[in-house]
C-alpha positions, 0 to 999 in steps of 0.5 A: 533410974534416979534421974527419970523419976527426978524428971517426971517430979519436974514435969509434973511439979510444972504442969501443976504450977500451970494449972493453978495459974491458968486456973486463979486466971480463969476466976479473975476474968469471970468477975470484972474488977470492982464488982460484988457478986450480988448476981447470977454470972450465967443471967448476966452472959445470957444478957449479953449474947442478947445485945449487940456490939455498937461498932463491931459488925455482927458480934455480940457484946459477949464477943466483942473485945472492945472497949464500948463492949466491955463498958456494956457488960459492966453496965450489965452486971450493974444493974442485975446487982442492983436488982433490975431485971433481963427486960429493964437492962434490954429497955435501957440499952434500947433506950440508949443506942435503938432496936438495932442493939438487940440481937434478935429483933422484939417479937411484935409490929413488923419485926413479927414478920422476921419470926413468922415467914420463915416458919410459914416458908417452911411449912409452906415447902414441906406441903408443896414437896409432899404434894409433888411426891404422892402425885408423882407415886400417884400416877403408878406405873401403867401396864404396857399393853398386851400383845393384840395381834398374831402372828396373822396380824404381822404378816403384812408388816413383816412383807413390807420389812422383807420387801423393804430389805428386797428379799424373795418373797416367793419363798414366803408363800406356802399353799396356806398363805403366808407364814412368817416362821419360814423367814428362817428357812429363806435361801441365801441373802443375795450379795451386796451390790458392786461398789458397797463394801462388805464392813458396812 
């Protein structure tokens, strides 16, 4: 027994020691060397998700682990220690490498194109899939129309099947006229023709 509680005094005394290293880690790496902490850390992050990375393609200088990157960020807690503002930071980095340094494009002249086609794209395709689907339940569903003739009506048609089909039509015949109810009273079909096979 004493050597499993010796055990879980160690391992705990090891997770302890690692948390505090990890930790002390963790708060070195948030401030760059050098640096007071005359400013916001979450301002500054902000910053530099807004500016891209000048030699790593799509990556912001956030991510970025070179050294141009690293450089930037520096530059960006400078200032904001210094008292500059998100725009006046955003201005000198554009000043210095273009527009193209800013991950999102600035909001007027064409780059207002980037912003506004694909919101009209989209109000444009809920329309037209709304108007596709009240046409389409518009329609509704027509009756099949109703059965117009008699039985009357269909004697014609069903002595053209039965003489089709090469059957008896005297045995149709009543002294009324024809009735279609007495094709189930007819005699025996007569036998396939000699050469035809029964399967079929």
């Amino acid at each position: 027994m004493p050597i499993v509680i010796s055990c879980l005094v160690i391992i705990a005394l090891a997770l302890v020691a690692t948390g505090s290293v990890a930790h002390a880690q963790e708060a070195g790496s948030s401030s760059e060397p050098g640096q007071s902490k005359g400013y916001d850390e979450a301002e500054a992050i902000s910053i530099d998700r807004m500016l891209m990375c000048p030699v790593c393609p799509a990556e912001t200088i956030d991510q970025a682990q070179v050294e141009v990157s690293r450089q930037m960020r520096l530059i960006v807690r400078e200032m904001l220690s210094q008292g500059s503002s998100r725009d006046e930071i955003l201005d000198f980095f554009v000043g210095n490498y273009g527009a193209d340094i800013l991950a999102a494009p600035p909001k007027s002249g064409f780059n207002l194109l980037a912003w506004i086609v694909p919101a009209v794209a989209i109000v444009a395709v809920l329309v037209v899939g709304f108007l596709v689907i009240r046409s389409m339940t518009g329609r509704g569903v027509q009756p099949a129309p109703a059965a117009s003739g008699s039985e009357e009506d269909l004697a014609p048609y069903l002595e053209a099947v039965d003489r089709d089909l090469g059957l008896d039509l005297g045995l149709l015949a009543t002294p009324g006229g024809s009735n279609p109810t007495a094709r189930a009273d007819r005699a025996e079909i007569p036998p396939p023709e000699e050469g035809l096979s029964k399967d079929v």
